[in-house]
N, C-alpha and C positions, 0 to 999 in steps of 0.2 A: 507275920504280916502276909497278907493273902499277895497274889500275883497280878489281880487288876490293882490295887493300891499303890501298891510296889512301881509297877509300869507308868501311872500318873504322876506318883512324887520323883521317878528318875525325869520324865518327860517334864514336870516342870523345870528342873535342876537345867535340863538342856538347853531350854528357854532363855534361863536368864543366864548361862552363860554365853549364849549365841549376842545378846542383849549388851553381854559386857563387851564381849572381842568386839561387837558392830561400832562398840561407843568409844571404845581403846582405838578402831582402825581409823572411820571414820570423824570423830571430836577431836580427838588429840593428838590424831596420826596426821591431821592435815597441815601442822604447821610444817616450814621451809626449815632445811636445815641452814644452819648459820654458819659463812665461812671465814675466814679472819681476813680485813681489807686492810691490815698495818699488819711491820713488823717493823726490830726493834734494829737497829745501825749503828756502829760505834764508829763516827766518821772525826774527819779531822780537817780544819778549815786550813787550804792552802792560801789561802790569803793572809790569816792572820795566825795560822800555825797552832789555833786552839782545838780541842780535842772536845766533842758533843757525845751524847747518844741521846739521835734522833726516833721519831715515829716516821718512820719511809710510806707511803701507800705500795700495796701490792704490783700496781699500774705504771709507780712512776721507776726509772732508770736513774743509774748515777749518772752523776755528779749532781748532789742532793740542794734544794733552794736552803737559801740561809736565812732564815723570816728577818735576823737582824739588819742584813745588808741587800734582802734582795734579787741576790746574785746566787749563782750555783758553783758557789765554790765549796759546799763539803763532800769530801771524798772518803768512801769506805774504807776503813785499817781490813789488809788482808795480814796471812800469818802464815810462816814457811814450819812445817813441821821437819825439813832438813836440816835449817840454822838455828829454828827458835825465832825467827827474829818478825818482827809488823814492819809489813811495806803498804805504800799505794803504789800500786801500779801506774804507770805512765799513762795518760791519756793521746788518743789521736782525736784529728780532729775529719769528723767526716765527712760526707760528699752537702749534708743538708750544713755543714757551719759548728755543729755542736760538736763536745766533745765525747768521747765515746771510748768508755773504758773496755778491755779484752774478757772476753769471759771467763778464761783460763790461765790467768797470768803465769807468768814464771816470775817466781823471786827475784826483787831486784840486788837483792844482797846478795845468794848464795848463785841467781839461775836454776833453782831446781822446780820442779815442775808438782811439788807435792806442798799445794798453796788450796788453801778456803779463807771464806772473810772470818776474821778476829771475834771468836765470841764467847768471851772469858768465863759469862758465868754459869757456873756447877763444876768447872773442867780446871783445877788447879794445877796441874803443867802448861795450860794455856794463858793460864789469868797471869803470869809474872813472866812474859817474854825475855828472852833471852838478850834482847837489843832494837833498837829502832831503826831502820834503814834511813836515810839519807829522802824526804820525800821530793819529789818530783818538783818542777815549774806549773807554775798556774797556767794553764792554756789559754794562751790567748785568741 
């Protein structure tokens, strides 16, 4: 193959790959990435002591609406990796009226400090808790 030939069929090769990466960056590269506006809650209705898993928005805070009743009475199951055991944390009630769970709870069973929210599935020493704590009063 001679050297002007050579140099035209690399130069078009460059072409249309310049042609693909413009159409990769610019056509398909424009879309927005997607980020997830729900997750999933395994709460517990202190009103009526029933146990859901909801779709939470990203947005919104506990004490979760109950579409049944209305009201925001479901509360997140947390989980003590001390005792084993699911609590709800106590609620206060804050300066605006609402009530307003602690970020960081401490175990209301054992008090220890080594607590996340209840999220049984994949993790089989979490999915059969060791006990239920005692849950709290509905705040009124």
């Amino acid at each position: 193959m001679n050297a002007t030939l050579r140099k035209l069929l690399l130069g078009g090769v460059a072409v249309v790959l310049f042609g693909v990466a413009g159409y990769l960056l610019f056509v398909r590269g424009g879309s927005e990435a997607k980020y997830p506006t729900e997750y999933f809650v395994h709460v517990v209705d202190l009103q009526t002591k029933q146990e859901a898993k909801i779709n939470a928005k990203m947005t919104e805070a506990a004490p979760y609406l109950n579409p049944a009743t209305g009201q925001r009475t479901f509360y997140p199951w947390w989980f003590c990796q001390g005792c084993r055991y699911r609590f709800v944390p106590p609620a206060t009630i804050g300066a605006d009226g609402a009530p307003h769970l602690p970020q960081m709870p401490s175990c209301s069973h054992c008090g220890k400090m080594v607590t996340g929210p209840w999220i049984p599935e994949g993790d089989p020493d979490v999915e059969k808790p060791a006990g239920d704590a005692p849950l709290p009063a509905l705040p009124k």
